[in-house]
Structure formats: C-alpha cells, structure tokens
C-alpha positions in Angstrom: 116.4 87.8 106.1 115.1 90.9 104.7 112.1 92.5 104.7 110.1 94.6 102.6 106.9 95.7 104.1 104.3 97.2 101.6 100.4 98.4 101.0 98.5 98.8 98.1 96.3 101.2 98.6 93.1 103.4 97.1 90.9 106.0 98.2 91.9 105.2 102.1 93.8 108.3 103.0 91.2 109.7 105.7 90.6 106.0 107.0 92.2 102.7 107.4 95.1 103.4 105.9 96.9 105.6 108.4 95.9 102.7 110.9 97.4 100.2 108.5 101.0 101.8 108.1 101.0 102.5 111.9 100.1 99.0 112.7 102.9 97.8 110.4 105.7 100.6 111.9 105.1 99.1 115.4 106.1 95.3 114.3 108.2 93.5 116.8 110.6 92.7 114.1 111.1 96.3 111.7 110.3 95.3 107.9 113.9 96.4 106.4 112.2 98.8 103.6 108.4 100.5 104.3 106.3 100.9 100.6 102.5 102.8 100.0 101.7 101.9 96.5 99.5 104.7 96.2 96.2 103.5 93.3 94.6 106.6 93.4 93.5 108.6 90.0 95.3 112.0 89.5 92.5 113.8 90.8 92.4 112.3 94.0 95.9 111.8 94.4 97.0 113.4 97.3 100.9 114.1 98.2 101.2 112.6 101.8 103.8 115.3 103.3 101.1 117.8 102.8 99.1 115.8 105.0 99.6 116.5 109.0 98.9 112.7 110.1 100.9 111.2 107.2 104.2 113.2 108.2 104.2 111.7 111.9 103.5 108.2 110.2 106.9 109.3 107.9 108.9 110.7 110.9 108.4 107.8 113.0 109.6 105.5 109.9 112.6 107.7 110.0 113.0 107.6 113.5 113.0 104.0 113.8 115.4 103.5 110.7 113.2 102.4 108.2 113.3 103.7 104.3 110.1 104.3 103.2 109.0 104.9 99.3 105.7 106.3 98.0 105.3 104.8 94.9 102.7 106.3 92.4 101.0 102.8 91.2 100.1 102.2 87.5 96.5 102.3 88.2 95.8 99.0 87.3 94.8 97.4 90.3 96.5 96.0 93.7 97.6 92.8 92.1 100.0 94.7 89.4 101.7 96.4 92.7 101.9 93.1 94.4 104.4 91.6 91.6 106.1 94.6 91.4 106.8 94.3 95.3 108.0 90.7 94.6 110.5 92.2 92.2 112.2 94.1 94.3 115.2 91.4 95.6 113.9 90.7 99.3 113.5 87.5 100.9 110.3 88.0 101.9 107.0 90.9 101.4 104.1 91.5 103.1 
C-alpha cells in the first residue's frame, strides 16, 4: 500500500506546523511521498529552505527516504488541496 502523507496549511510557519510535519516524519510506518500545501497569500509566503528549522524538517525527510513536495496551493481553501491530494494515484492520504 502506498502512502502519501500531506498538510494543508496557512499562516502556521512559526507554530504548529513544524510540530505537525515532525510528528508525521517520525510515523512507525514512513508515508511513501511527504506534501505541505502551502495556502498562504504572496505576501506572506515564505520559501521554507530559507528557513533554519524547516531545512532540518527537509533533511531528515531526505535522510529517512522520503520525497517531499512544497506545493504552492491555489488559495482557495484546505478542501481544494485535499482533492487535489486524492488525485495523485496513492492508495491511501492523510
């Protein structure tokens, strides 16, 4: 069975989600594919390998085998990023 694990996200770089993505890199069983859909407006976007705590989140992803894709969401709300997540061919998402 594969995986794909994924958060939609919005204004929570400086608080849960950093917590979030760690909690879902130290699974017992590895999602096969790691997504951020990032909901943020252009002005707050911010790039995450800029960020010093982001790039250990990415590293460890790496480390344990496990693509990762920061996706630039639509802006249309969490539920538009859930369907496309759906889309992507995996036998199950969370």
């Amino acid at each position: 069975m594969k995986i794909l694990g994924y958060i939609c996200t919005k204004n929570r770089y400086d608080s849960t989600l950093p917590m979030a993505m760690l909690s879902m890199i130290q699974q017992t069983r590895s999602v096969d594919k790691f997504m951020v859909f990032d909901d943020n407006s252009d002005t707050d976007k911010r790039d995450p390998k800029n960020m010093e705590h982001y790039n250990y989140l990415l590293k460890l992803l790496e480390q344990k085998g496990i693509p990762w894709e920061w996706v630039w969401a639509k802006k249309m709300g969490a539920h538009h990023s859930h369907e496309i997540a759906n889309m992507k061919g995996y036998d199950a998402a969370f």
